[in-house]
N, CA, C and O atoms as a GROMACS GRO file, in nm:
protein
  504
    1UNK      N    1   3.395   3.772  -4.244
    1UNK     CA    2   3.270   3.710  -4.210
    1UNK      C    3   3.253   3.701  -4.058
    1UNK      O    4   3.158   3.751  -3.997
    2UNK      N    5   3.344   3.639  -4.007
    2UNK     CA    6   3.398   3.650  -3.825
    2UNK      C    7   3.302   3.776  -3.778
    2UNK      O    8   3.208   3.786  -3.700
    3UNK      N    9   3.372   3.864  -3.861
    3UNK     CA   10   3.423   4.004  -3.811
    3UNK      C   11   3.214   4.040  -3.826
    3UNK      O   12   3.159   4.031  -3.716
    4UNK      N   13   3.170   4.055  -3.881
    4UNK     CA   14   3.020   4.048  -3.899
    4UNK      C   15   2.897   4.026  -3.829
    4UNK      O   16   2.789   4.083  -3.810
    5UNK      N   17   2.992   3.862  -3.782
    5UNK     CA   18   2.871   3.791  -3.689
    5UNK      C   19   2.893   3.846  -3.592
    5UNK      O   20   2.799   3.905  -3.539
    6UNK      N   21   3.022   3.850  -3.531
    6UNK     CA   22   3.015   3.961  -3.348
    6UNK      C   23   2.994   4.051  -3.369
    6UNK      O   24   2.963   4.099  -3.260
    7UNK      N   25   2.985   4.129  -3.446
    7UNK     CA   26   2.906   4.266  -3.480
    7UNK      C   27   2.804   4.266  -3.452
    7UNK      O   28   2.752   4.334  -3.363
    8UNK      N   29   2.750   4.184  -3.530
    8UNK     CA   30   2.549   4.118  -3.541
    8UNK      C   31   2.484   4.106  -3.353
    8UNK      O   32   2.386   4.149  -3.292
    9UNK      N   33   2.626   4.009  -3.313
    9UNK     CA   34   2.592   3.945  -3.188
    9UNK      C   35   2.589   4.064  -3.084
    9UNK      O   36   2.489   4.079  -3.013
   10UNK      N   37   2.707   4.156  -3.076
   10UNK     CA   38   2.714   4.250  -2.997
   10UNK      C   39   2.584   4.360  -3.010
   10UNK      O   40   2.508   4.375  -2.915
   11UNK      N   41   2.569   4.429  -3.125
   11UNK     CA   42   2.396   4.448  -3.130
   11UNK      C   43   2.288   4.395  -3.047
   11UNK      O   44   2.227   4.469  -2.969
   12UNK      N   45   2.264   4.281  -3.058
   12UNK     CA   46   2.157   4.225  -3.046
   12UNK      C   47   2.224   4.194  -2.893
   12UNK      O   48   2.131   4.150  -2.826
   13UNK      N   49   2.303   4.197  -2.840
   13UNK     CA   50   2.290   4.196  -2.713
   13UNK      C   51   2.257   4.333  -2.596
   13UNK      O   52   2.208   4.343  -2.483
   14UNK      N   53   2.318   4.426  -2.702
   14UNK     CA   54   2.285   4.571  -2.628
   14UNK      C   55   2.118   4.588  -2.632
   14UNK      O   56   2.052   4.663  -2.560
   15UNK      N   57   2.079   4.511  -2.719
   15UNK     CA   58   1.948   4.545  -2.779
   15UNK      C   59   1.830   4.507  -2.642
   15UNK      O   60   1.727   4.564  -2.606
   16UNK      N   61   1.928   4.342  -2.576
   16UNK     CA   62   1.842   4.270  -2.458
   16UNK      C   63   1.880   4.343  -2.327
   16UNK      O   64   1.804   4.339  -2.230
   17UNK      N   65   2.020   4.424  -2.323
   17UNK     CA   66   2.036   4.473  -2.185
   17UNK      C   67   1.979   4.600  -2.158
   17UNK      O   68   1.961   4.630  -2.041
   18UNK      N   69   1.934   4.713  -2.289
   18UNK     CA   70   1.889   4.792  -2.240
   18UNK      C   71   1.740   4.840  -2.138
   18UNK      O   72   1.702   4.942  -2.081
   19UNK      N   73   1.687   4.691  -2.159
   19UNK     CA   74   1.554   4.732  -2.084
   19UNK      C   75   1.581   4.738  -1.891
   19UNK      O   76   1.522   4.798  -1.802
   20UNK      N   77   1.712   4.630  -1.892
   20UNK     CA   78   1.719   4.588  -1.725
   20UNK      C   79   1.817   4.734  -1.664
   20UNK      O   80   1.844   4.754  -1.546
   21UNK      N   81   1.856   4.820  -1.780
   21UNK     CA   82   1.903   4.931  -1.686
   21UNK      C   83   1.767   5.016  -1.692
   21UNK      O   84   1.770   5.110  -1.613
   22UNK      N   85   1.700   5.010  -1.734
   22UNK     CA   86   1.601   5.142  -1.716
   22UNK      C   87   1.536   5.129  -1.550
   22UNK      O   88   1.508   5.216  -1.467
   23UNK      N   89   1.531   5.032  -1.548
   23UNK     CA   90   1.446   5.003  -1.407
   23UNK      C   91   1.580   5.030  -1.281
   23UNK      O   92   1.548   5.013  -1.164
   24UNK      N   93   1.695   5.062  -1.305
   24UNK     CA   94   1.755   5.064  -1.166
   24UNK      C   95   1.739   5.206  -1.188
   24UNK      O   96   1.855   5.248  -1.179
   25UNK      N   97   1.651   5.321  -1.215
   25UNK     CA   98   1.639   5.470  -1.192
   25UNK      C   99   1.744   5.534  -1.357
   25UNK      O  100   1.785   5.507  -1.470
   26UNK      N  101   1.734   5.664  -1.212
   26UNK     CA  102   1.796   5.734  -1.361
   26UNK      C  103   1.960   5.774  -1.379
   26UNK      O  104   2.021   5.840  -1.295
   27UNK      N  105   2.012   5.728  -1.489
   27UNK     CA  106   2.118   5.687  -1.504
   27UNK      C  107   2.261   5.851  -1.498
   27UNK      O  108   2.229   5.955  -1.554
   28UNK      N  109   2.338   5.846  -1.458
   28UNK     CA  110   2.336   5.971  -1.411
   28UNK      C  111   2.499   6.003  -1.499
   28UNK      O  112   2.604   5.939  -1.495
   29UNK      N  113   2.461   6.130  -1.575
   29UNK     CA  114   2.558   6.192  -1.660
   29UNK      C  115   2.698   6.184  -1.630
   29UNK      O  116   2.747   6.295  -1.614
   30UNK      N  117   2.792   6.073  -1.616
   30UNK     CA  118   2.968   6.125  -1.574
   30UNK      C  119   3.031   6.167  -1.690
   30UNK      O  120   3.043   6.113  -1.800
   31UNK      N  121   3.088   6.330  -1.624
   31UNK     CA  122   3.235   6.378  -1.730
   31UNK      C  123   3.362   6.311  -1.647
   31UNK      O  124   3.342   6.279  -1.530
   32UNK      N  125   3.479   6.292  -1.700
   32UNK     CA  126   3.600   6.280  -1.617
   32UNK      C  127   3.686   6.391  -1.641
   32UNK      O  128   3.686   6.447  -1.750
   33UNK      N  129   3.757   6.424  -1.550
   33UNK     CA  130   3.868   6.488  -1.507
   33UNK      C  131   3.986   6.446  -1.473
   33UNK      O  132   3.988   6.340  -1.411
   34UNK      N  133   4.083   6.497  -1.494
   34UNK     CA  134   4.291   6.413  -1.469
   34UNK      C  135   4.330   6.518  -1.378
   34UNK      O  136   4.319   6.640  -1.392
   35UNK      N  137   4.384   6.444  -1.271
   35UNK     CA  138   4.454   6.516  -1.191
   35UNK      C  139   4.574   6.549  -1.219
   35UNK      O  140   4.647   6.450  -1.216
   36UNK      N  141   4.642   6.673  -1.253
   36UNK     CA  142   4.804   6.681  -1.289
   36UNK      C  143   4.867   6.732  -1.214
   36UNK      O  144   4.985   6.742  -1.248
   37UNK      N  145   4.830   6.791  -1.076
   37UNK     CA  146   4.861   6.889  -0.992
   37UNK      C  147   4.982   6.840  -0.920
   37UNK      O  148   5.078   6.917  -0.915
   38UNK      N  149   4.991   6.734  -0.869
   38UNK     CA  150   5.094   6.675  -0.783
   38UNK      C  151   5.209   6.632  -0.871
   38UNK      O  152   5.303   6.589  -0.804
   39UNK      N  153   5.231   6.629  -1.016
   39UNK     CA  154   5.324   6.588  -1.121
   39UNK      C  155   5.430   6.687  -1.110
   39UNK      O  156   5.379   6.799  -1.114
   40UNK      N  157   5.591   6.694  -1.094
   40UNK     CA  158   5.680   6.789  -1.117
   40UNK      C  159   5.698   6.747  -1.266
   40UNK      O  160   5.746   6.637  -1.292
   41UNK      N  161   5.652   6.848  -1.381
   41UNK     CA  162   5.669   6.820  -1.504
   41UNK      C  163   5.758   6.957  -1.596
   41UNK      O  164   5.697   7.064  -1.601
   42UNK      N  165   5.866   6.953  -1.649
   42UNK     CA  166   5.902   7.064  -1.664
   42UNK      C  167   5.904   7.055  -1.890
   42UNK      O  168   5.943   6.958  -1.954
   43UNK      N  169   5.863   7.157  -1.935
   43UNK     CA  170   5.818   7.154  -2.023
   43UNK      C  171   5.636   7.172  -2.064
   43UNK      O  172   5.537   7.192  -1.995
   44UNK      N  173   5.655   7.158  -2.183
   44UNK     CA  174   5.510   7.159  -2.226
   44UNK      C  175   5.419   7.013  -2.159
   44UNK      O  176   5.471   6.902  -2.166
   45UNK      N  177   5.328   7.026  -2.117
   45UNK     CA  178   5.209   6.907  -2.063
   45UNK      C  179   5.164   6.807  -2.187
   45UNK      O  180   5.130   6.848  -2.298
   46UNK      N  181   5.168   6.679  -2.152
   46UNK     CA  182   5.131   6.570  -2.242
   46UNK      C  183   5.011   6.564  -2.241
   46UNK      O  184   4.969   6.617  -2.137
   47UNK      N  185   4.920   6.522  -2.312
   47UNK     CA  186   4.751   6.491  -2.289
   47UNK      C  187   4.732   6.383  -2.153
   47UNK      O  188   4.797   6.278  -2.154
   48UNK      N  189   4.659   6.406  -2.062
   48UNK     CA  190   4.639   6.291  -2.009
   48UNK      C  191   4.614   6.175  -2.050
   48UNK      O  192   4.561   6.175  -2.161
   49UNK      N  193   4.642   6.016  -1.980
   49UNK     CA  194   4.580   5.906  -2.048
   49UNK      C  195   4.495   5.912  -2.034
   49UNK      O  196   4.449   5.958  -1.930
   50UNK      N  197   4.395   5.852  -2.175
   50UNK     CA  198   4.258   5.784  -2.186
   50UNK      C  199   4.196   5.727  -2.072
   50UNK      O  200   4.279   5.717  -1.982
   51UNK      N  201   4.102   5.692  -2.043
   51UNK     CA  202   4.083   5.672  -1.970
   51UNK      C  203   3.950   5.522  -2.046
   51UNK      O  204   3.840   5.542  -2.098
   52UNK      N  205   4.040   5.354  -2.012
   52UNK     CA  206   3.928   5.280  -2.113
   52UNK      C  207   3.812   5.267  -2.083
   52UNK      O  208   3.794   5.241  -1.964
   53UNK      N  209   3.671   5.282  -2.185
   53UNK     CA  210   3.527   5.268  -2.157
   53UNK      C  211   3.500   5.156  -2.044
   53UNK      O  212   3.391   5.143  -1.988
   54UNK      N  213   3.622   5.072  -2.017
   54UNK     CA  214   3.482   4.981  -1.944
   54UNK      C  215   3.548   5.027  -1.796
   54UNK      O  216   3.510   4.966  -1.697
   55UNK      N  217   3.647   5.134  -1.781
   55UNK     CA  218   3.669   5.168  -1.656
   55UNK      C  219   3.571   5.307  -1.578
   55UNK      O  220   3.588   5.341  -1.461
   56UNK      N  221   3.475   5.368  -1.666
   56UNK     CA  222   3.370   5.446  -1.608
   56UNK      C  223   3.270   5.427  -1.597
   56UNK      O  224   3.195   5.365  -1.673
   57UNK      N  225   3.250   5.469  -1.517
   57UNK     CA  226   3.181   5.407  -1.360
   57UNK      C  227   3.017   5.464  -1.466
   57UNK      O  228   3.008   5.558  -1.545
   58UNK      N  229   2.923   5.373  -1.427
   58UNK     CA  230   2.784   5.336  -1.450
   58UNK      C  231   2.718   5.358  -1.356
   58UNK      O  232   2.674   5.259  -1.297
   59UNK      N  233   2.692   5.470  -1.312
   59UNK     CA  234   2.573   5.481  -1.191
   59UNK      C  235   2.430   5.505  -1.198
   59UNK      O  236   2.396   5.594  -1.276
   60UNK      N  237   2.326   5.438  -1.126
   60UNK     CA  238   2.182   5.521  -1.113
   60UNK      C  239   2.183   5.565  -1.008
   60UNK      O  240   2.263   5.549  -0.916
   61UNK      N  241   2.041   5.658  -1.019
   61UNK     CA  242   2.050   5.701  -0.874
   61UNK      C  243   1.871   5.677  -0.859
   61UNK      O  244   1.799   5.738  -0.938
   62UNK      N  245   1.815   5.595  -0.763
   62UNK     CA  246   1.708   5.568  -0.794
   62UNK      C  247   1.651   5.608  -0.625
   62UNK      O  248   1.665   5.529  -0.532
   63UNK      N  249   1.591   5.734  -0.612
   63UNK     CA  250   1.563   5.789  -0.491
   63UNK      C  251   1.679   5.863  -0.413
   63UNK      O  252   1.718   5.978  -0.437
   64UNK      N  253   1.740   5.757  -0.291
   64UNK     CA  254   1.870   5.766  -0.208
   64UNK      C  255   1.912   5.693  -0.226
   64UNK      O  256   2.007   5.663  -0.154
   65UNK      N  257   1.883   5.626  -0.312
   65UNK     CA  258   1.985   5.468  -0.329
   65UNK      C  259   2.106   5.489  -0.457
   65UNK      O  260   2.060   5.544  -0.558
   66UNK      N  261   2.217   5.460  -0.461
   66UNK     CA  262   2.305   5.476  -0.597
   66UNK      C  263   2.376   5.328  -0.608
   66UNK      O  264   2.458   5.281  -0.529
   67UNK      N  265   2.312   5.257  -0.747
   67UNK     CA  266   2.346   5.186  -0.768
   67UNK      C  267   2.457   5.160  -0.876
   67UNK      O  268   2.452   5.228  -0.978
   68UNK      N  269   2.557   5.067  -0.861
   68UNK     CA  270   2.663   5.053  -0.967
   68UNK      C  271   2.647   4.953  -1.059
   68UNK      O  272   2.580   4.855  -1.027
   69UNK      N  273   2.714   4.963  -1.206
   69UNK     CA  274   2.653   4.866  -1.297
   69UNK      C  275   2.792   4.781  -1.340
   69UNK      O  276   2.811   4.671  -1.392
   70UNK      N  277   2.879   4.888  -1.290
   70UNK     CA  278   3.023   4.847  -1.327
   70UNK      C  279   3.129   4.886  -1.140
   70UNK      O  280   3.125   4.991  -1.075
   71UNK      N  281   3.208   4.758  -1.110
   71UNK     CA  282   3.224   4.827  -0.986
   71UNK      C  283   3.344   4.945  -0.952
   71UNK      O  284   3.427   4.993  -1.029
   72UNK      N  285   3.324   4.971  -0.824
   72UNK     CA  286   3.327   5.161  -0.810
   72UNK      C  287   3.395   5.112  -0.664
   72UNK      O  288   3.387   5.193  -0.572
   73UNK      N  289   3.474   4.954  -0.635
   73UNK     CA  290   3.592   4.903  -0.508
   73UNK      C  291   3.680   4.982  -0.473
   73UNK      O  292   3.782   4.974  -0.541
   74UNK      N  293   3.682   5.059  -0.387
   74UNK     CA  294   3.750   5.162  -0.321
   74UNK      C  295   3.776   5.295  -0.351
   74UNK      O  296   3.849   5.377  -0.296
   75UNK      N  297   3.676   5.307  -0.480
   75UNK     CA  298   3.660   5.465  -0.521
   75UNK      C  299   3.586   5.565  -0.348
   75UNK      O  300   3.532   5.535  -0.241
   76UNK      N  301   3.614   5.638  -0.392
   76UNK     CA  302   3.626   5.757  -0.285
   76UNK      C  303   3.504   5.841  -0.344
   76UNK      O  304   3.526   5.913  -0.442
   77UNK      N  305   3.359   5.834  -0.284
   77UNK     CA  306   3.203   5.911  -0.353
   77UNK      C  307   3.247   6.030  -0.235
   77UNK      O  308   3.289   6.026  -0.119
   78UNK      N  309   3.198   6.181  -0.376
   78UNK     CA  310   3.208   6.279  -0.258
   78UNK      C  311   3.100   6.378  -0.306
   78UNK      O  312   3.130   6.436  -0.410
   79UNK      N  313   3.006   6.403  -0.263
   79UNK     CA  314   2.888   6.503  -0.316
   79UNK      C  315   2.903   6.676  -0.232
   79UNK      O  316   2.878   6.713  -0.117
   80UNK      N  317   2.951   6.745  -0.344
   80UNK     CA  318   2.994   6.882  -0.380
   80UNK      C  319   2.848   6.958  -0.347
   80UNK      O  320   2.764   6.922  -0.428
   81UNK      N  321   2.796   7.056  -0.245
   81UNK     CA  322   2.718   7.135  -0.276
   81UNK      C  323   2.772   7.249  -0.398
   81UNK      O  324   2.879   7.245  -0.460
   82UNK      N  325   2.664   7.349  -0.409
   82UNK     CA  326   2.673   7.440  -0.527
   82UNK      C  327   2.794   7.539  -0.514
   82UNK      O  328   2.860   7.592  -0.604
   83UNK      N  329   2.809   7.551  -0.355
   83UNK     CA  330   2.942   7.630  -0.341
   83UNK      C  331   3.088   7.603  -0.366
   83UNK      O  332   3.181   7.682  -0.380
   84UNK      N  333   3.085   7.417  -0.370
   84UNK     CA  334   3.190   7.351  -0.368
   84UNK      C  335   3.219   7.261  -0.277
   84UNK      O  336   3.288   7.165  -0.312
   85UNK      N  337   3.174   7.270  -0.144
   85UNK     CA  338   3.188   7.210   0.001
   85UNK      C  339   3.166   7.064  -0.045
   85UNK      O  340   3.092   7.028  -0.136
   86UNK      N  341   3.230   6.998   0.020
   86UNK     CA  342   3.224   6.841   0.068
   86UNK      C  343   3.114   6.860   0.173
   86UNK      O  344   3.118   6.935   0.270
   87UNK      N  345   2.998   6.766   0.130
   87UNK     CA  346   2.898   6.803   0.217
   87UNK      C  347   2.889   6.606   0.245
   87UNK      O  348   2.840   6.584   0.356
   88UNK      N  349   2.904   6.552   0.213
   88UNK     CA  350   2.935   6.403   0.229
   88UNK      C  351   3.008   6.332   0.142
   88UNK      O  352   3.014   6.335   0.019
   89UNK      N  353   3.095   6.227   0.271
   89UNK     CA  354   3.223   6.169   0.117
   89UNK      C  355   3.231   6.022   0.230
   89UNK      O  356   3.248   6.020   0.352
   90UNK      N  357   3.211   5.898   0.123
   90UNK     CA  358   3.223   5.777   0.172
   90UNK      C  359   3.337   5.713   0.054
   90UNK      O  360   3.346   5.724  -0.068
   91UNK      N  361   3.419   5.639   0.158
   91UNK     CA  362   3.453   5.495   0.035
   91UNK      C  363   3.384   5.400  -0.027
   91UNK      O  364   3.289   5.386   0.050
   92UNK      N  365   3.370   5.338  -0.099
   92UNK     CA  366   3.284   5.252  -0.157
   92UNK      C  367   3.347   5.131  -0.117
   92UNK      O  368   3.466   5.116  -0.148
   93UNK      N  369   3.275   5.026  -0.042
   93UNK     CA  370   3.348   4.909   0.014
   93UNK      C  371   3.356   4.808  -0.114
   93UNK      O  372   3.273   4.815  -0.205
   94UNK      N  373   3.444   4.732  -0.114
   94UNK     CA  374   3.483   4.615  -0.164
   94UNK      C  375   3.360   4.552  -0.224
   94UNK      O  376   3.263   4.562  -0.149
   95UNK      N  377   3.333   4.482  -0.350
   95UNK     CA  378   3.187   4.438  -0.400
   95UNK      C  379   3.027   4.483  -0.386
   95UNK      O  380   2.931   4.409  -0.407
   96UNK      N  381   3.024   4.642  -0.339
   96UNK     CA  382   2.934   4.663  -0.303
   96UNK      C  383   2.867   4.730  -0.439
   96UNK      O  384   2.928   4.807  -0.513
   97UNK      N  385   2.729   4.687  -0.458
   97UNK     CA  386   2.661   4.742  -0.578
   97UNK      C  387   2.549   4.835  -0.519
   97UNK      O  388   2.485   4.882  -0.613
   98UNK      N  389   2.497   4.882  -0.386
   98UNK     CA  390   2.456   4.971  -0.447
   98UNK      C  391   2.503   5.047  -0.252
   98UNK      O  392   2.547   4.995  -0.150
   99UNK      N  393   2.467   5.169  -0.285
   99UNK     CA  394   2.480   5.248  -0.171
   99UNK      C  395   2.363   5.334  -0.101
   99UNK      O  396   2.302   5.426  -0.157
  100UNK      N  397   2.345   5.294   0.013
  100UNK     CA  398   2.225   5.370   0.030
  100UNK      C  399   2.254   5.522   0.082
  100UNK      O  400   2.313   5.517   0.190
  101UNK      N  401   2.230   5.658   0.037
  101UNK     CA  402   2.255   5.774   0.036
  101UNK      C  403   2.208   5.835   0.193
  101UNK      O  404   2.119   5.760   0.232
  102UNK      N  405   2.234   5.939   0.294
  102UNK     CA  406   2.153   5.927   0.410
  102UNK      C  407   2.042   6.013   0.388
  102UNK      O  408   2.062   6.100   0.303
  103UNK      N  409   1.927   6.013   0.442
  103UNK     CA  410   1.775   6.076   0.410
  103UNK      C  411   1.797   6.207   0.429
  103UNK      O  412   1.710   6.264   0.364
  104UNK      N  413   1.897   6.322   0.506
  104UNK     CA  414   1.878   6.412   0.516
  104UNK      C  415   1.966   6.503   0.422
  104UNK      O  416   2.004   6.616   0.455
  105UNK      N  417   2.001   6.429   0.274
  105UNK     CA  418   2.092   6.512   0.205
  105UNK      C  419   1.974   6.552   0.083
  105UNK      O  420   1.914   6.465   0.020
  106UNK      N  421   1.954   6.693   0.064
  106UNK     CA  422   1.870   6.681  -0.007
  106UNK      C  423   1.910   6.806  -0.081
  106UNK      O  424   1.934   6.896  -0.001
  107UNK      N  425   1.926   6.842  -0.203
  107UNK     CA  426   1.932   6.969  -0.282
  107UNK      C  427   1.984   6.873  -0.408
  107UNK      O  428   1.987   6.751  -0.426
  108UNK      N  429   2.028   6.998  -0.490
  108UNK     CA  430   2.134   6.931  -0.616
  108UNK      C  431   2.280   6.921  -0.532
  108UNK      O  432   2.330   6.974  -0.432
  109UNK      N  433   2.318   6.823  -0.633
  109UNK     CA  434   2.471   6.776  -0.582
  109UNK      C  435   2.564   6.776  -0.688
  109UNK      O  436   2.510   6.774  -0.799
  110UNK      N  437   2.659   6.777  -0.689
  110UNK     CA  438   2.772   6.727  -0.784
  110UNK      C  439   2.836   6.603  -0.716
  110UNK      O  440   2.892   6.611  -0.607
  111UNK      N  441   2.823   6.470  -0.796
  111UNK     CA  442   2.853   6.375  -0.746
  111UNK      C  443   3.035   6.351  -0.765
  111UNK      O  444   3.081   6.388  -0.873
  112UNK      N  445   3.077   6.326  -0.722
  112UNK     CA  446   3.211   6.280  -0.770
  112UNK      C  447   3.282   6.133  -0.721
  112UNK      O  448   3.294   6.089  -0.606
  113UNK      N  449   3.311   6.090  -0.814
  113UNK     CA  450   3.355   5.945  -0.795
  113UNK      C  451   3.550   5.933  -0.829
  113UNK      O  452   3.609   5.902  -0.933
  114UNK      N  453   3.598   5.972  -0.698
  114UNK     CA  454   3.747   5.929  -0.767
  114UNK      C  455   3.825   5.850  -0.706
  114UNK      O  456   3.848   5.824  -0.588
  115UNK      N  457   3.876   5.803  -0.844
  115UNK     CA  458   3.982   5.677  -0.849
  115UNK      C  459   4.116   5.686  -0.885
  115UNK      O  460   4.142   5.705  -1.004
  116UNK      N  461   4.221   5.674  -0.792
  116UNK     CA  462   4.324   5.757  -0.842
  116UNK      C  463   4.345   5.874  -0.842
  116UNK      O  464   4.330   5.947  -0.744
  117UNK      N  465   4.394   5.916  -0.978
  117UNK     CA  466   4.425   6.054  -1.013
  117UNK      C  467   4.292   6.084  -1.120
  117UNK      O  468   4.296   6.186  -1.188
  118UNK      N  469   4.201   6.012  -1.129
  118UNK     CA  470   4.034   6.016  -1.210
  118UNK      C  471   3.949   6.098  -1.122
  118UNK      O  472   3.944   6.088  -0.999
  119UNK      N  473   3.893   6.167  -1.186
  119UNK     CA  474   3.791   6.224  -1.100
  119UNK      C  475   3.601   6.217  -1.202
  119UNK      O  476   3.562   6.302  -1.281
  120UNK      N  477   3.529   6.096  -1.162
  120UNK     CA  478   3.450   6.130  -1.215
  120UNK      C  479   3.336   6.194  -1.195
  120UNK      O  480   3.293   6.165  -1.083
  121UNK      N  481   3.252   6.284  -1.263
  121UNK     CA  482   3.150   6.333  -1.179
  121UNK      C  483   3.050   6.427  -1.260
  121UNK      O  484   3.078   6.477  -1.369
  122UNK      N  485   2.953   6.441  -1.204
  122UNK     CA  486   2.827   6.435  -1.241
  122UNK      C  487   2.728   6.508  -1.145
  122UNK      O  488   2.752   6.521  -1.025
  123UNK      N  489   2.614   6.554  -1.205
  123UNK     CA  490   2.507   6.634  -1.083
  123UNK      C  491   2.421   6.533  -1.101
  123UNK      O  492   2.409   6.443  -1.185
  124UNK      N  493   2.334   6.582  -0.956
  124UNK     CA  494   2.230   6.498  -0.954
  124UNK      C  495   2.169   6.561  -0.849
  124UNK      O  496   2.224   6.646  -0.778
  125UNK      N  497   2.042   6.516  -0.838
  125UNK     CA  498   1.916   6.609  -0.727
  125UNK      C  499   1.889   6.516  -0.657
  125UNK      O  500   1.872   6.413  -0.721
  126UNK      N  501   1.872   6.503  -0.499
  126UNK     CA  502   1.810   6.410  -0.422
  126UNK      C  503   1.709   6.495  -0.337
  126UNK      O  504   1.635   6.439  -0.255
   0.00000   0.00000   0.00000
């Protein structure tokens, strides 16, 4: 019965938060990636760890502005032109929710957000 009502409750709460993300822009696609490169591993490769839902990162991107919904404290933002190049890469300071992007970056990007040995990331057009 427990088991039911937070069911019920968790619903009906996704139900009230989805309207307040629509308005911070548009919410922007992350895949993740595992870094294994630096591991001396001899044998067959283990699956990487999981990586838990409430540790990926929630971004919009609403103009030049990129806002966080979940925080992104000392992740390392690095936007990839089409060739690959690091064409801009900031840390993300301590409690900061949103970031303002600089006005003269403008094409598609591949965003990347990494934490650790995580690499998350995503395109996006400014």
């Amino acid at each position: 019965m427990k088991k039911k009502i937070l069911t019920i409750a968790a619903i009906l709460c996704m139900a009230f938060a989805a309207p307040v993300y629509a308005e911070n822009g548009e919410q922007i696609d992350l895949q993740v990636s595992y870094d294994q490169s630096n591991t001396q591993h001899i044998g067959p490769r283990k699956a990487p760890p999981r990586v838990p839902q409430n540790q990926i990162p929630v971004v919009f991107l609403n103009g030049h502005t990129l806002q966080f919904t979940t925080p992104c404290d000392g992740a390392t933002l690095q936007f990839l032109d089409e060739e690959g190049f690091v064409v801009y890469a900031v840390t993300v300071p301590t409690g900061a929710t949103t970031m303002q992007l600089p006005g003269d970056l403008e094409g598609e990007f591949e965003l990347q957000i990494i934490r650790g040995k995580y690499c998350f990331h995503g395109w996006i057009e400014l």
